[in-house]
C-alpha positions in Angstrom: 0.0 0.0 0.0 1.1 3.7 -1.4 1.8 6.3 1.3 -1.2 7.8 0.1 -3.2 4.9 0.2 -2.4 4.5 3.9 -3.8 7.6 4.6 -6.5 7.9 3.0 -7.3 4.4 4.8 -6.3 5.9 8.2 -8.7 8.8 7.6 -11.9 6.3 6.4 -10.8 4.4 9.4 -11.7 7.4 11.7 -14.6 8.4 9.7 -16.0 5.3 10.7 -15.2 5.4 14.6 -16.8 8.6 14.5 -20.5 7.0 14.9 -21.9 9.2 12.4 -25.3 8.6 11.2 -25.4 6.0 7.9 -26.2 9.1 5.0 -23.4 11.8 6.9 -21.1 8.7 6.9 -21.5 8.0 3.5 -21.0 11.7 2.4 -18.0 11.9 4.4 -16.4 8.7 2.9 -16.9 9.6 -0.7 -15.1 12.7 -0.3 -12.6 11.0 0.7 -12.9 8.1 -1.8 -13.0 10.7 -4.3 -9.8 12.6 -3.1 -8.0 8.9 -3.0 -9.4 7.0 -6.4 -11.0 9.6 -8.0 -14.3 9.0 -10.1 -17.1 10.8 -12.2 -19.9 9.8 -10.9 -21.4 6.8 -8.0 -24.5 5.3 -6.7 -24.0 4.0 -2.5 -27.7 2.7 -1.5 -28.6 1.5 1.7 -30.5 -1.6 1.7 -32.8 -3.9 4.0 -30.5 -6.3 5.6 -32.7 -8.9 5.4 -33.9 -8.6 1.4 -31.0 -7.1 0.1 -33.2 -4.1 -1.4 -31.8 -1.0 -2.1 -33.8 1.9 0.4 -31.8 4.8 1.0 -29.6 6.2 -1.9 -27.2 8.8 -2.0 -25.7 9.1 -5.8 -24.1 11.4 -8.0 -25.3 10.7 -11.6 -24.7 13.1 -14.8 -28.3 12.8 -15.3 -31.5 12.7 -12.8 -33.6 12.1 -15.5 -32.4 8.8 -16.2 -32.5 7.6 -12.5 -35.1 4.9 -12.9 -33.7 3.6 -16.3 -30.6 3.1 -14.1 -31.9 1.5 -11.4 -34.1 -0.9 -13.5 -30.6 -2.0 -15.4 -29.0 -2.4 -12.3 -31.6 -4.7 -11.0 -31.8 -6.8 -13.9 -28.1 -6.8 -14.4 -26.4 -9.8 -13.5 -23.1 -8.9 -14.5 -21.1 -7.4 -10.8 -25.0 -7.4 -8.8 -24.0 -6.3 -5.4 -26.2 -9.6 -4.5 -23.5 -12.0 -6.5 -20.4 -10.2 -4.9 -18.0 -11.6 -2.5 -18.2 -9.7 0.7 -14.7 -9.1 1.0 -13.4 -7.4 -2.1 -13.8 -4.4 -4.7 -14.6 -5.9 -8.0 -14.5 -4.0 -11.2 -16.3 -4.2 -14.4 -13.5 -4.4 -16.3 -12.5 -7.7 -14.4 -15.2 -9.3 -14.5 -16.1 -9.0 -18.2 -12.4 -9.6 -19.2 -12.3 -6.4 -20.7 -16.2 -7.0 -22.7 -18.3 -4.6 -20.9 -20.9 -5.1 -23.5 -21.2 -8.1 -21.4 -22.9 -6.1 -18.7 -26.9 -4.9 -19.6 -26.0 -1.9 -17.3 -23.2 -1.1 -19.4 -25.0 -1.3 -22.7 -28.2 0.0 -21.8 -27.0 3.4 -20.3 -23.5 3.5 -19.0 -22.0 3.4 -22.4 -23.5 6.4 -23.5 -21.7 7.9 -20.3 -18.0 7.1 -21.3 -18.0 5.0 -18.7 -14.9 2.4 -19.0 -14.6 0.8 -15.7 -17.3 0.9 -12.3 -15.8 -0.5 -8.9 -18.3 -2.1 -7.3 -18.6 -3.1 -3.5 -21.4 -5.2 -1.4 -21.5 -4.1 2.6 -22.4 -7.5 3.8 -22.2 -9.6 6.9 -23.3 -12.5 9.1 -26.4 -10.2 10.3 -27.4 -9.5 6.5 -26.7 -6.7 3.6 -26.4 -3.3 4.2 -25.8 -1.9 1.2 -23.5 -1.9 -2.3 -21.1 0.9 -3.7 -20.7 1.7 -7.5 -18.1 4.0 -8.6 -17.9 5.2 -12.2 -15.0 6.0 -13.9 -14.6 7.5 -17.9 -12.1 7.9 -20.2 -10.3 10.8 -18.4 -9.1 8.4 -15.6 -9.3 4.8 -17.5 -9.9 2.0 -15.2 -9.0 1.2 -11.9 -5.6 0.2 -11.0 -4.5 -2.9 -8.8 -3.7 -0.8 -5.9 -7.1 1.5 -6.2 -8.7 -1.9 -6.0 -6.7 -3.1 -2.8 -7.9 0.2 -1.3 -11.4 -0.5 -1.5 -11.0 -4.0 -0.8 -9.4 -3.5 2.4 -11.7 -0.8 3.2 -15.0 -3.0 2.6 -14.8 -5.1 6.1 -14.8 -1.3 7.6 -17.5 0.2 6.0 -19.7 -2.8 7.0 -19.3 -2.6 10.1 -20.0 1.4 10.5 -23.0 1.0 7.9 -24.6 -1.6 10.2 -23.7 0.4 13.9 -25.0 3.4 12.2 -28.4 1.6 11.7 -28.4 0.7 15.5 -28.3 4.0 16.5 -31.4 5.1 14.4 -32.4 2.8 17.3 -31.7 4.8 20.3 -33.6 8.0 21.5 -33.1 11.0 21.1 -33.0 12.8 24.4 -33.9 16.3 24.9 -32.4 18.8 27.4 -34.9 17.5 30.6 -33.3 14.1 30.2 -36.8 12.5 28.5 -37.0 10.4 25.3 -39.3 12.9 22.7 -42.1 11.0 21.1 -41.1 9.7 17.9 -43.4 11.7 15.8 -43.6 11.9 12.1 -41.4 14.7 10.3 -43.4 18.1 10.4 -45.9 18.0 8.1 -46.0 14.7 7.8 -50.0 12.9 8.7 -50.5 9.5 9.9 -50.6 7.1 7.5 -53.2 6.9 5.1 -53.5 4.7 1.8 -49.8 5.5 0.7 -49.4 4.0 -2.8 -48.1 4.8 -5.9 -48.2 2.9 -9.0 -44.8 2.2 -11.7 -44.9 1.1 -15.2 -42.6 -1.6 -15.9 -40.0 0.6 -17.1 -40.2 2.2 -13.7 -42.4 5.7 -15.3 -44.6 7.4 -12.5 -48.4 6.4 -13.7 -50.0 7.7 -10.2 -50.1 8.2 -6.8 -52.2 8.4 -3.5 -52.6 12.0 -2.0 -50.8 11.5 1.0 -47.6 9.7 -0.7 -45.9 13.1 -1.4 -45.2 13.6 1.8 -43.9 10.4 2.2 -41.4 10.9 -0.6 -40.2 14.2 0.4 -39.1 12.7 3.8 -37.5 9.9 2.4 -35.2 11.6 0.2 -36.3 15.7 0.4 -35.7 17.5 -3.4 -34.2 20.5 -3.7 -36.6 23.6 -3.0 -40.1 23.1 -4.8 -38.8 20.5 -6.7 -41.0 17.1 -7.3 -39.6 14.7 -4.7 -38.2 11.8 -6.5 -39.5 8.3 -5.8 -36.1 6.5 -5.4 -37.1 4.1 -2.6 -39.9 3.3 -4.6 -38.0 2.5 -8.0 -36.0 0.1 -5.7 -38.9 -2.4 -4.9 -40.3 -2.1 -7.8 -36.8 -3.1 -9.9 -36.6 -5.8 -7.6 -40.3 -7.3 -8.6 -38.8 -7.1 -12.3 -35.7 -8.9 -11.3 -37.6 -11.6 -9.7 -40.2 -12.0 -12.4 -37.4 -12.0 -14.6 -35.4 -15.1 -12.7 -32.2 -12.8 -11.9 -32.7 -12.5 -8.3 -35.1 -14.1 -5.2 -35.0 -11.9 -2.9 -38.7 -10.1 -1.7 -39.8 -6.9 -2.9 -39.6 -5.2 -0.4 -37.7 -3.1 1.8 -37.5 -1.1 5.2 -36.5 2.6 5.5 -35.7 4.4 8.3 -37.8 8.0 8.3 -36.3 9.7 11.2 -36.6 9.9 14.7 -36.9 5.8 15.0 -39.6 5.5 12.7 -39.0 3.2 9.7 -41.7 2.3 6.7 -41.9 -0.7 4.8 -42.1 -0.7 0.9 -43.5 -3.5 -0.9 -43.9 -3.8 -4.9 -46.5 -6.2 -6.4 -48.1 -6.2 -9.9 -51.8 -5.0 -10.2 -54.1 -7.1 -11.9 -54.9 -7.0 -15.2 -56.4 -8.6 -18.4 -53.2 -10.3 -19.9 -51.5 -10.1 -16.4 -51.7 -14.3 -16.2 -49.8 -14.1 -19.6 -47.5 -11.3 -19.8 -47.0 -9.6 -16.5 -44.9 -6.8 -17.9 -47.9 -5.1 -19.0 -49.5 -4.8 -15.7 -48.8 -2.1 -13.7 -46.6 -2.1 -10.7 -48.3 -0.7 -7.2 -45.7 0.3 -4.5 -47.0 0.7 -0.9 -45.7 2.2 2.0 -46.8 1.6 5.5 -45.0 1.7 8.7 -43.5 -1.3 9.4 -45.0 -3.8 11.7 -43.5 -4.0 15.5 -42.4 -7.6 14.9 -40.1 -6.9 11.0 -39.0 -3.8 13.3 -37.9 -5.9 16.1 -36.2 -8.5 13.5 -34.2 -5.8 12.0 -32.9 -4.6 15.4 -31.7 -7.7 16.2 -29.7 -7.8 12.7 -28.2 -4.1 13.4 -27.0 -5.2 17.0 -25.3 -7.8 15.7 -27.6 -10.7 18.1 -27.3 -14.2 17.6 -29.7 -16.6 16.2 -30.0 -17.7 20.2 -30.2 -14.2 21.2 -32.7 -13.3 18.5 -35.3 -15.4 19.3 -35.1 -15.4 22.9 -35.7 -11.8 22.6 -38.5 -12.6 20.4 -39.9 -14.8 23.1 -39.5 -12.0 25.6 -41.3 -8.9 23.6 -44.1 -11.1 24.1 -44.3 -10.7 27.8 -42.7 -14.0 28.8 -40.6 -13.7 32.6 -37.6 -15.6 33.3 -39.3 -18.9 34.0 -41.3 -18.3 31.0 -38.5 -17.6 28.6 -36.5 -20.9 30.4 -39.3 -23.0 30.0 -40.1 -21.9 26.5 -36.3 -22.3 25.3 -35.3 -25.5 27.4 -32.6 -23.4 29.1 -31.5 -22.8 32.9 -32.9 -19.6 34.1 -29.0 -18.7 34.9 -28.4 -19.3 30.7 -31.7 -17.0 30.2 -30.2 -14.1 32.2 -26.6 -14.7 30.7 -28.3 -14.3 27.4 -30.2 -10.9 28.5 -26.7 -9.7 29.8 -25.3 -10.0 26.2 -28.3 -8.6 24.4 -28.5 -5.5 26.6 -24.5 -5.0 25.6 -24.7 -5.2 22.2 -27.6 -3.2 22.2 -27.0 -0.7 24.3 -30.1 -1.1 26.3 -30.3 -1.6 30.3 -33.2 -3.2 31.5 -36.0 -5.5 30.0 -38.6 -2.7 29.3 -35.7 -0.4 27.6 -34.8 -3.1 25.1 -38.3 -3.8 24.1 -39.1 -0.1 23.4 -36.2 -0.1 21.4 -37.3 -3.2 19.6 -40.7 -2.0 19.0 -40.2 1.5 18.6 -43.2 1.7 22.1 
């Protein structure tokens, strides 16, 4: 590793001790990335750790416009998908198609018309699930990425995965105000409860139409610049995915969770609407994205993947959000009640969390 290259390590390093929230982490990282590797444009998505769908994105991309022709062709890519990636390397385009990047659908369909030669690609994955992929574009200008560009990010991956996922667990935790009480998590301002929220996709991703009160929605997910339309990224997401599984590239659900703010999170879920040829051709059905807050016990199940709890841990936490004691939780898991509080003791430290009735607040968001 270059001088250079140990620094800019040593820098990424701190950025990710500094327990920043996932999207200021992000935004600090790629500054740095950008200072180290250099690139013209990226796309870093969160995504549900347990369905490996893209949520939150922060991206860079020379045009808006063509956002959901992008995201469609990365879903339905096979060629470097963040879901086919080895969890502990960089891998670029360029390697993987031996130099043929026509071999990649992304490529072909909208990247070429970039001048895009080469795209570093990363997955943030671990035992606890995905939380999220990294592409990095590079043209002509820069050529593709060198050997020692790619043994930066590869080294750096293990890192990033590790702050992605703590960064999650702390959309966990409280905010306290200045008497020393937890605030009520309430909606952003402006922001109503939830009504129908649903808005419905062609199948190349086009905005056909949406429920009053999803505006609002979308503008907390990812807020547009001043009175600009917000854009529906989250929802393109969910909806690429349903293509990608219709189309045999990928099984994972369509569906993913989103943190809001304030430790509220919303589940989106794609399905196609019914229509007269949709038994025979599915593609010309259009595609209905809903989003809903997400139920206490998915909330609870991706709290357990963000502190990092066992499959042990996991479900006897399960067993206790459902008002089960000590003897109850013994009984119920054939263990010793000394085992059951030896259990608790590890859940409350990976969770930062003190007592029963703190961790299953935190759980269920209560």
């Amino acid at each position: 590793m270059t001088p250079a290259s140990a620094a800019a390590r040593d820098r990424i390093e701190r950025i990710c001790a500094s327990g920043l929230d996932p999207r200021a982490l992000r935004v600090r990282v790629i500054a740095e990335l950008r200072r180290a590797v250099g690139f013209e444009a990226y796309a870093w998505l969160l995504t549900d750790p347990q369905t490996w769908v893209g949520a939150a994105p922060l991206a860079h991309i020379p045009d808006l416009a063509d956002l959901p022709r992008l995201i469609r062709a990365k879903y339905l890519t096979e060629v470097n998908r963040w879901t086919g990636l080895p969890r502990d390397a960089a891998v670029t385009l360029a390697q993987a198609t031996d130099g043929r990047l026509s071999r990649s659908r992304l490529w072909r369909e909208l990247l070429q018309g970039y001048g895009v030669v080469d795209v570093a690609s990363m997955v943030f994955r671990d035992a606890y699930g995905c939380w999220g992929f990294l592409d990095l574009w590079r043209g002509e200008a820069r050529g593709p990425f060198a050997a020692r560009e790619r043994d930066l990010l590869t080294g750096l991956v293990p890192l990033l995965t590790t702050a992605l996922r703590t960064g999650v667990a702390a959309t966990f935790v409280p905010a306290v105000d200045a008497g020393g009480a937890d605030p009520p998590a309430d909606p952003p301002a402006g922001l109503q409860p939830p009504g129908p929220v649903v808005l419905m996709l062609s199948a190349g991703l086009d905005l056909l139409a949406q429920t009053p009160p999803t505006d609002a929605y979308l503008r907390a997910l990812l807020p547009p610049d001043g009175d600009a339309a917000p854009v529906p990224a989250a929802a393109y997401n969910v909806a690429a995915q349903l293509l990608a599984v219709e189309q045999g590239v990928d099984g994972h659900p369509a569906a993913a969770r989103v943190h809001l703010g304030r430790g509220r999170w919303l589940t989106l879920r794609a399905a196609r609407l019914p229509g007269p040829d949709a038994a025979v051709d599915p593609s010309g059905s259009a595609i209905a994205v809903s989003i809903e807050p997400t139920r206490p016990a998915d909330r609870a199940g991706l709290f357990a993947r963000a502190g990092g709890l066992s499959g042990r841990e996991t479900e006897l936490m399960e067993h206790l959000l459902t008002g089960l004691d000590t003897r109850g939780l013994a009984e119920r898991m054939v263990l010793s009640e000394h085992t059951v509080q030896d259990h608790l003791k590890s859940i409350f430290a990976k969770t930062g969390t003190t007592s029963r009735r703190a961790l299953v607040a935190r759980a269920l968001g209560t």
